[in-house]
Backbone as JSON Lines, residues from 0, in Angstrom:
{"i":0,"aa":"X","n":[134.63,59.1,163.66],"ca":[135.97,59.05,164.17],"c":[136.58,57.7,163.78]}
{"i":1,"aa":"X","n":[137.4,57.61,163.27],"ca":[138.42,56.37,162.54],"c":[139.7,56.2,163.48]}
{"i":2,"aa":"X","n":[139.66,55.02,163.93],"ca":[141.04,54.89,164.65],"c":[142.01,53.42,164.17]}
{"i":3,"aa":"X","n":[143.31,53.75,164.3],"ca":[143.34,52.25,164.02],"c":[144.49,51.56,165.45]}
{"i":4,"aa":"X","n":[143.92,50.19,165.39],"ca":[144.06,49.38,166.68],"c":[145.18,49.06,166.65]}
{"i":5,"aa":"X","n":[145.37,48.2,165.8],"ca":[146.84,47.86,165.37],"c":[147.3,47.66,164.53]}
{"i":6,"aa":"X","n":[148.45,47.31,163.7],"ca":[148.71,47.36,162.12],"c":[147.74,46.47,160.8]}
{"i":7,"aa":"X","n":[146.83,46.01,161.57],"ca":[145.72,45.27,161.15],"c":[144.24,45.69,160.89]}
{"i":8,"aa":"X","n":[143.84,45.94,162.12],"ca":[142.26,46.79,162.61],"c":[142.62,47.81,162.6]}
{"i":9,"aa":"X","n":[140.89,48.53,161.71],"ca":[141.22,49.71,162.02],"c":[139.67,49.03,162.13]}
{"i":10,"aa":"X","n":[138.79,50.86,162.86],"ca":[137.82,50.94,162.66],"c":[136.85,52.04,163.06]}
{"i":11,"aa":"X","n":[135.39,52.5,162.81],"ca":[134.75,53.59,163.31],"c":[133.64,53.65,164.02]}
{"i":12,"aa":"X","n":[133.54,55.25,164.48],"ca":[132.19,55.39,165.09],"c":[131.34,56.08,164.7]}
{"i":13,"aa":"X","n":[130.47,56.34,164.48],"ca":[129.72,57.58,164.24],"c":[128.6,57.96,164.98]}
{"i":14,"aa":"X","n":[127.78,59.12,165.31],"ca":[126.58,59.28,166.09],"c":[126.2,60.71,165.46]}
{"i":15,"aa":"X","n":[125.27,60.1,165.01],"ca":[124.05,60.81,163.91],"c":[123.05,61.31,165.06]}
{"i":16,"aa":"X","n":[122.58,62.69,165.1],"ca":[121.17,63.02,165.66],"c":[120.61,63.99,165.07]}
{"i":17,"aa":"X","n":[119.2,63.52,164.89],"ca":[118.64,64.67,163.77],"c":[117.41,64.93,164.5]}
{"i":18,"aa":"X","n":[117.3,66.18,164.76],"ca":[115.97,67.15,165.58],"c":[115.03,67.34,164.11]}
{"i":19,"aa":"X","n":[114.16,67.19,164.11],"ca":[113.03,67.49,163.13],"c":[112.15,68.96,163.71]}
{"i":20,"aa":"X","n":[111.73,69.66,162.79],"ca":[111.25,70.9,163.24],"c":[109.95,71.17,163.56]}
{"i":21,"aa":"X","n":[108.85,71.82,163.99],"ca":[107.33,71.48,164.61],"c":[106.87,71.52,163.27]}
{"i":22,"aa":"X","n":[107.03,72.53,162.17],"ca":[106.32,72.55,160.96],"c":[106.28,70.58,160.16]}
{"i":23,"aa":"X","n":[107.48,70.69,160.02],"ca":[107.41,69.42,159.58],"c":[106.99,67.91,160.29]}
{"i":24,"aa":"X","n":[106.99,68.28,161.19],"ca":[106.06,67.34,162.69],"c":[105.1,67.06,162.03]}
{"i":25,"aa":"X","n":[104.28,68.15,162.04],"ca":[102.81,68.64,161.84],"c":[102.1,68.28,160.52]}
{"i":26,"aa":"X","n":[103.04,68.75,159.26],"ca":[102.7,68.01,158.34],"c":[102.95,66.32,157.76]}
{"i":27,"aa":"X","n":[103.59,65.71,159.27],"ca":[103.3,64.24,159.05],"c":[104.57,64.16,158.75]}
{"i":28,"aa":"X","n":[105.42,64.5,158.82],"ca":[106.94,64.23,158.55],"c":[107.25,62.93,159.32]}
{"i":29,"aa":"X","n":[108.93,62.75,159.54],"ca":[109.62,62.18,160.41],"c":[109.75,62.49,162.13]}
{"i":30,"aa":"X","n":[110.4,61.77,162.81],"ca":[110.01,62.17,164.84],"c":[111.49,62.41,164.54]}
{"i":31,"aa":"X","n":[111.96,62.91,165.57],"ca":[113.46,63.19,166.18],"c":[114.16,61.38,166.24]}
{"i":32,"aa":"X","n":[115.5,61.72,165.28],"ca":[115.86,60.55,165.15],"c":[117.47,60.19,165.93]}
{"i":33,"aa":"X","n":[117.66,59.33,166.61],"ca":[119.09,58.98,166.8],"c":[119.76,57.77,166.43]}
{"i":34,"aa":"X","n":[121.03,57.72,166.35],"ca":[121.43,56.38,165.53],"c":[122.92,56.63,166.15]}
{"i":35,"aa":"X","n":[123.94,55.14,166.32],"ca":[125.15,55.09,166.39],"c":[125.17,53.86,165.8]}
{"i":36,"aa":"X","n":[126.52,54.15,164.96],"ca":[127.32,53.02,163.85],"c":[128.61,52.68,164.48]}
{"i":37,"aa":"X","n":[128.66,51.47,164.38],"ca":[130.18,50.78,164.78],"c":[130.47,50.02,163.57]}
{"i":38,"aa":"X","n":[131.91,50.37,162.28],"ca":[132.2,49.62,161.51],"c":[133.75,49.63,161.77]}
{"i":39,"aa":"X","n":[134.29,47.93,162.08],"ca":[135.35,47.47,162.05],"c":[136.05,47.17,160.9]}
{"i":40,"aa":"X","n":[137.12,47.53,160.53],"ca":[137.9,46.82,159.01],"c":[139.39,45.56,159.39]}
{"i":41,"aa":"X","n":[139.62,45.33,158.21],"ca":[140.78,44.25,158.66],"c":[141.36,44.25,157.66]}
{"i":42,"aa":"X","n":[142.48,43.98,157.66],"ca":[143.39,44.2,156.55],"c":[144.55,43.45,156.94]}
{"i":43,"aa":"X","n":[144.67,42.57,155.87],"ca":[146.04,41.23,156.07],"c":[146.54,41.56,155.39]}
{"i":44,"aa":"X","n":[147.41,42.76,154.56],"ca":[148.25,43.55,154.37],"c":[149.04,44.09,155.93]}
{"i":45,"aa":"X","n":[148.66,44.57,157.16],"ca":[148.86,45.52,157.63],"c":[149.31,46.55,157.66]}
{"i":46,"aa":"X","n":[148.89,46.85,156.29],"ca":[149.02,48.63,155.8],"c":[148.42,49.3,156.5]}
{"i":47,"aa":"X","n":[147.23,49.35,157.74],"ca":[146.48,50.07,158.4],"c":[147.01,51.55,159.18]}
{"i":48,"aa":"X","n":[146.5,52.62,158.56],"ca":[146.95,53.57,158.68],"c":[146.36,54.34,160.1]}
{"i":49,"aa":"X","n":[146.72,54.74,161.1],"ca":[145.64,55.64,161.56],"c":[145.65,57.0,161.49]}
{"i":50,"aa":"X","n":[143.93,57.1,161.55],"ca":[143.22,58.25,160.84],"c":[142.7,59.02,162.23]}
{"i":51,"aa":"X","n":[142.74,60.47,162.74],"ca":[141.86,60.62,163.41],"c":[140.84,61.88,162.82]}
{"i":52,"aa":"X","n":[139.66,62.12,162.74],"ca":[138.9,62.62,162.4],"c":[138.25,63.93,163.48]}
């Protein structure tokens, strides 16, 4: 999700979750994974557009 703050900042979120399946457990794979990203931008233009996703 992309938002922007003010004619300057913009920035995002994301939240990734990935379930892994018993087969691939079993053969030594990856575990059940979760992750969240926070990336801020800046722009001294203040061309900053907002985006919603």
């Amino acid at each position: 999700m992309d938002n922007a703050f003010n004619a300057n900042l913009t920035g995002g979120i994301e939240a990734i979750r990935s379930d892994v399946g018993e087969t691939i457990r079993q053969a030594g794979g990856q575990k059940n994974k979760s992750c969240l990203g926070a990336t801020p931008r800046f722009s001294r233009s203040g061309t900053a557009k907002e985006k919603h996703v």
